[in-house]
N, C-alpha and C positions, 0 to 999 in steps of 0.2 A: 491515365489521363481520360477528361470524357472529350467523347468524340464524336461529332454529327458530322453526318455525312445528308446531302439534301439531293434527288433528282425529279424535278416537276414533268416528265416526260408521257409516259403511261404505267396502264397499271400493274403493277410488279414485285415482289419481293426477293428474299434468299432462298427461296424453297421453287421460283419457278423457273429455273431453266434445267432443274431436273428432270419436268412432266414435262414443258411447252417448249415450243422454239422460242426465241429470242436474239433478237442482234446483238453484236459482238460486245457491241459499247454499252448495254444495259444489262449485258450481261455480265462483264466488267465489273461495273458497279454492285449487281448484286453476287458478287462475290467477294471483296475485299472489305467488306464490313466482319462479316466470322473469323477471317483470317487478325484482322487487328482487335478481337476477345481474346482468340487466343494467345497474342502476345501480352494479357493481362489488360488489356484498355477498358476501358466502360462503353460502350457502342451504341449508339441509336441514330438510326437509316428510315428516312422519309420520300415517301413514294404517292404515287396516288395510285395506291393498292386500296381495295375496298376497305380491309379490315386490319385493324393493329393486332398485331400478334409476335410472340419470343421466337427466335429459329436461333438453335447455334448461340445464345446469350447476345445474343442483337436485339434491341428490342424498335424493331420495325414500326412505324408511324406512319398515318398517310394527313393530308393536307387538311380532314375533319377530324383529325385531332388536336390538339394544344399544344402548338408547336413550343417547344419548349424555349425560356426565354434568354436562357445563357453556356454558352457550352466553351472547355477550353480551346479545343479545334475545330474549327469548320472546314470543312472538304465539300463545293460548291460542284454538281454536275454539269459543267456544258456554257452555261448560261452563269453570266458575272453577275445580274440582280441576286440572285439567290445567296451570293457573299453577305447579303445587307439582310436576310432572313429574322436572323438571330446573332444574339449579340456574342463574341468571341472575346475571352481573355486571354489567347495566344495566338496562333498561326491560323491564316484564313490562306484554304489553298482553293484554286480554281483547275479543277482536271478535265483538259481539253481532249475528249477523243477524237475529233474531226479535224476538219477546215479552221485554219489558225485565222485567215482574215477580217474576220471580222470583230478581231480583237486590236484591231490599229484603228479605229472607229474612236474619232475625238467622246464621246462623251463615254465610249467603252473603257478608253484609256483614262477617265481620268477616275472611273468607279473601282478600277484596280487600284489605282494608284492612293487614291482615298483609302482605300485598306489595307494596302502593302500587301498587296494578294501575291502568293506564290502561284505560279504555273507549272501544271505536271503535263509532259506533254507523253507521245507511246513510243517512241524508240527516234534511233538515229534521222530515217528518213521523213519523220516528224519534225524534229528538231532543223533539218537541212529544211523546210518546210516558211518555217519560224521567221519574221522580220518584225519582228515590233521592236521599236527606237524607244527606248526605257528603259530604266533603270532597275526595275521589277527583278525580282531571283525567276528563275525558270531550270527545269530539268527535265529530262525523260526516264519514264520508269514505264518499262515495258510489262505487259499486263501477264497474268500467271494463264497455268492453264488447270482447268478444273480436273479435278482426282476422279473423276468420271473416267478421263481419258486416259491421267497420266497412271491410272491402278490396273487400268482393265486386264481381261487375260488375255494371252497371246493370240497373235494374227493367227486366224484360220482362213484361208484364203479358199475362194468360193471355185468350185470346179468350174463352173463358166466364167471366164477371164472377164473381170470387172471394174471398169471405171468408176469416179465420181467426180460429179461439178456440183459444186454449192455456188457457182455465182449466182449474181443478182443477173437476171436476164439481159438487164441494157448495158453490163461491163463485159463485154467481151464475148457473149454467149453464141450469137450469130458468128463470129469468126470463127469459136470450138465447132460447133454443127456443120459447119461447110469443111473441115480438115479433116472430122470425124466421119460423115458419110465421103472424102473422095479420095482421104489419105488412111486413116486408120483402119476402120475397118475392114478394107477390100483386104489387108494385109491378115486381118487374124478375124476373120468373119463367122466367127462364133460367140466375138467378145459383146457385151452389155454396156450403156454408157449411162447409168444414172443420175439420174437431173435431181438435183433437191432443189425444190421452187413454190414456194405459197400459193406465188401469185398464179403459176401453168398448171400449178395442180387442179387451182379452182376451177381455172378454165376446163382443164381435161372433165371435170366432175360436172358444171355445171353448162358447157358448149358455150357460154357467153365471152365471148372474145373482148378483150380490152384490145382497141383503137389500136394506141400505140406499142402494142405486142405482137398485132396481127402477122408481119412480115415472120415473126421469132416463131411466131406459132405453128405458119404452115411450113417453117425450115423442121419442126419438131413433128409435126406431121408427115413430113416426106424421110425422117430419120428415123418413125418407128419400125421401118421395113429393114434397118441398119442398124437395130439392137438398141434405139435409143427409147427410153422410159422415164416418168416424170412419177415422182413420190414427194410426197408431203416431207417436208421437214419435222423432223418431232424434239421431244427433250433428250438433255444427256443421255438418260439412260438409254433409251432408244435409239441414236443418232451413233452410238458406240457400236453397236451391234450391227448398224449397217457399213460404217466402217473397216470391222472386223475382217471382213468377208474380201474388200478392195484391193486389189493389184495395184492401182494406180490412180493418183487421186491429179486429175487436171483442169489447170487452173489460169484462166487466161488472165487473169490480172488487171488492174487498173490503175492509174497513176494518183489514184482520189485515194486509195486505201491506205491509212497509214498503220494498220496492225496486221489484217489479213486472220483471223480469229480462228474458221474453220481451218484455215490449211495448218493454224497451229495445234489444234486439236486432231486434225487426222497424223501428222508428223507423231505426234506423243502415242498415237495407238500403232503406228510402224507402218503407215500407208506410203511407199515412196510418190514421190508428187514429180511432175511437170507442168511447168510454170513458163510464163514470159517474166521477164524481170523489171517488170513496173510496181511502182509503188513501193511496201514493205517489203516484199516480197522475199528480195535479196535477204533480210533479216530473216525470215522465217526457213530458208533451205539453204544448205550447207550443196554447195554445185559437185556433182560426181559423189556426195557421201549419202545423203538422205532424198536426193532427188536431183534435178535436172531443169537451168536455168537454158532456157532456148529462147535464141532472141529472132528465129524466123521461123517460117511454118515447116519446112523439111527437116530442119530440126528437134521439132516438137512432135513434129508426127513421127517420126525413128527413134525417139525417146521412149512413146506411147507405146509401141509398138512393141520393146524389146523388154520393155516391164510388164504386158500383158501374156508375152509370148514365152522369155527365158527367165524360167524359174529361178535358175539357179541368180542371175543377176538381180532379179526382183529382190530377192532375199537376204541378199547383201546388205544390197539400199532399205530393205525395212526394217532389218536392226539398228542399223545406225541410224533412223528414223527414229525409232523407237527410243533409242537411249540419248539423242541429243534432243529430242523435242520434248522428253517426262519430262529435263531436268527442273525445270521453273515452275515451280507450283506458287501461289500464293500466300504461304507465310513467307515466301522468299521477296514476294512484292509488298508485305504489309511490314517487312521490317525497312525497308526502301522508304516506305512512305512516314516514318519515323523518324529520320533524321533530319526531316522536314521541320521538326516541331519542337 
């Protein structure tokens, strides 16, 4: 079948969450166009990437070129205008990574409804999420994870006992820093707590503090004396490598998140995780197998603790880490998104 897939977001293709960082949900997207070539489709993914170019038999388009004028599947990013791009002779799907609300929006509901738009939405806690009164099909097809993660080679775990947080600063990060400098550390006070953060890093690089970070900043400043450190996020290949190294990947959680992306990528490289159990969360950690759902701070910090400290338990939780987080890769999501159609 041909198959357009559209995201008017920024600029991106299939080749760049292997060099560059990239959020979960655009990363998402530029994954599952290669995955449905290789099931035999005809594929072409529109971006506002600078330049057209083939990756993988996708043939990548950005908004200056001609957008093409008839495709039999469209598969709309985010945004329901984009359903109405180009013209579809079959299934018009709308794949929501986010915040479902704004899709009960009277003139939202009726540009759905005008196209019999299908809704894909990312797992259970998505779905529990979900209230739109219509009649519309809808499902969840929880997102793959990249062969970056779920190939790599085995955990080699760093002789300095080593944390990691990829949150976003304003979900949870000031709660991790205050457990981390009064709970964690003092307990194994050789351990490291690495921050992947864009936005701390710039600051750490360039001393210009954003306003509404300030308070996150001087908690990061009173935690470098506590082993805490801020590194730039990078691509796949790179972000595998710092993983490798991790004991323990933690993760305060948010009730906003409905996939959780990184902790699905660290789980697939064998990181065991402790988590709060908001959001996705629960879908992404198997509790006592791959990591450790803690619903208060004494129990996240003796979590943290006993995976930074006892190997032997560490190792447990990183194999079964390992082998329940590879399993889902993305031909597994592009034949999911086939029965769609």
């Amino acid at each position: 079948m041909l198959i357009t897939l559209i995201d008017d977001s920024i600029p991106y293709n299939g080749m760049t969450p292997t060099y560059q960082p990239l959020g979960g949900a655009e990363k998402a997207f530029a994954s599952l166009p290669a995955a449905l070539a290789r099931c035999g489709h005809v594929v072409r993914a529109i971006t506002r990437a600078p330049h057209a170019v083939s990756i993988e038999n996708v043939s990548w388009l950005n908004f200056e070129s001609r957008i093409p004028p008839i495709t039999e599947v469209l598969i709309a990013f985010r945004k329901p205008s984009l359903l109405e791009m180009t013209r579809a002779t079959g299934s018009r799907i709308l794949w929501v990574p986010g915040s479902t609300g704004y899709l009960d929006q009277p003139e939202v509901k009726q540009l759905l409804e005008r196209n019999q738009a299908k809704i894909v939405l990312q797992g259970t806690t998505h779905l529990e999420s979900f209230n739109l009164e219509s009649d519309l099909k809808y499902r969840a097809i929880t997102p793959g994870v990249r062969d970056e993660y779920r190939e790599c080679d085995p955990i080699q775990f760093s002789d300095t006992p080593t944390a990691i947080c990829t949150t976003h600063p304003k979900q949870g990060m000031s709660w991790l820093l205050d457990l981390w400098c009064d709970k964690i550390h003092p307990k194994v006070e050789e351990a490291e707590l690495h921050i992947f953060s864009a936005s701390l890093h710039r600051m750490d690089e360039s001393g210009e503090i954003v306003d509404d970070l300030l308070p996150i900043w001087e908690q990061v400043l009173k935690g470098k004396e506590k082993g805490v450190r801020i590194i730039s996020p990078a691509g796949d290949n790179d972000m595998v490598k710092q993983f490798r190294y991790a004991s323990v990947h933690l993760y305060p959680g948010s009730e906003k998140e409905m996939y959780c992306s990184t902790l699905a990528e660290s789980q697939a490289v064998g990181v065991p995780a402790v988590a709060r159990p908001l959001g996705a969360v629960k879908e992404r950690i198997v509790d006592h197998q791959t990591g450790f759902l803690a619903s208060d701070e004494d129990e996240f910090a003796k979590q943290a603790v006993m995976m930074l400290s006892e190997h032997d338990q560490r190792d447990t939780i990183s194999k079964s880490a390992r082998r329940y987080g590879s399993a889902r890769g993305w031909d597994t999501v592009a034949r999911e998104f086939e029965t769609l159609f």
